[in-house]
N, C-alpha and C positions, 0 to 999 in steps of 0.2 A: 751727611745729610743736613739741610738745613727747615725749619719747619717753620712754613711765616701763616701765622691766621692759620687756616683749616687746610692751605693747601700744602701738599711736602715737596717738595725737590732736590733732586739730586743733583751736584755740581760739582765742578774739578775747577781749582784755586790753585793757582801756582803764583803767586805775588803779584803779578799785573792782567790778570784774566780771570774769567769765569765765564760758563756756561752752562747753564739751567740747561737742564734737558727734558723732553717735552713733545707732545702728539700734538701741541698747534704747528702750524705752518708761520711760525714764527721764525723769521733767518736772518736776520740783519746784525752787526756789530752796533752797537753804542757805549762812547766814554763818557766817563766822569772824570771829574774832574775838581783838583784841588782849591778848596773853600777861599784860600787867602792869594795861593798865587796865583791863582788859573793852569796851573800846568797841566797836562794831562795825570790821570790818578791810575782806572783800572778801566780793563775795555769787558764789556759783558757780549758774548755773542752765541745767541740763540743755535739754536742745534740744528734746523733747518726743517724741521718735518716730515721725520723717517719713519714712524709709526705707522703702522696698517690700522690704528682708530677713526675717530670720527671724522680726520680733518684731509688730511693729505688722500692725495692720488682721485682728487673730484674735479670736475669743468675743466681738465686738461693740465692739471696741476700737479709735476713728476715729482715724487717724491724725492728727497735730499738727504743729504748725511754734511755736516762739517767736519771736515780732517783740520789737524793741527799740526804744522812738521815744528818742532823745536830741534834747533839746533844748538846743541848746551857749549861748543868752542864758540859760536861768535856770537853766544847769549844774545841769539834771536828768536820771534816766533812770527812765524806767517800762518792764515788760514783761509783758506776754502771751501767750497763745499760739489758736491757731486751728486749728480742724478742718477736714478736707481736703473734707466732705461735709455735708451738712446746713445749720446756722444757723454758716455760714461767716464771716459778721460780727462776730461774738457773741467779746469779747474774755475768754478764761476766763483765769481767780486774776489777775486784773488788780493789780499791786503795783507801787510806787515805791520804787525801789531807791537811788537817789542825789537827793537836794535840796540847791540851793545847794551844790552842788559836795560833796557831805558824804554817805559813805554811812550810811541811812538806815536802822535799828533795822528789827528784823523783828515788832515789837508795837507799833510807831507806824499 
């Protein structure tokens, strides 16, 4: 757990990722990135909005979940996310976050 100011969050850190997790309808990936080279650093990607609190499943807004599949032989990670209703299958902003162990530019 990590505790910043007054709020706490709990997150999962495997060396090139994080994701806070969280009753906002917060879903997007964003990287950082390294100070001196510009390389990509770590990508943080929001959990998508899966709580039954204040925020998800309002003005037509399905609630989400973000999957992670890591694949630890070709030291990759991809991530998506999925709705609680409807085409539940259906892997939405499907993106590769780490390849060959290397995190993986956000315009590749």
């Amino acid at each position: 757990m990590l505790v910043v100011g007054s709020k706490l969050f709990v997150y999962l850190i495997l060396k090139h990722f994080l994701t806070p997790t969280s009753d906002h309808v917060n879903q997007y990936c964003a990287i950082s990135r390294d100070e001196t080279s510009n390389e990509p650093k770590l990508w943080m990607c929001y959990a998508g909005g899966a709580g039954f609190g204040g925020y998800g499943g309002y003005n037509g807004y399905h609630r989400r979940v973000r999957f992670f599949d890591i694949d630890m032989n070709k030291a990759s990670i991809a991530t998506y996310k999925r709705v609680e209703y409807g085409d539940t299958e259906k892997q939405i902003d499907y993106q590769i976050i780490v390849d060959s162990g290397r995190v993986r530019d956000k315009d590749l």
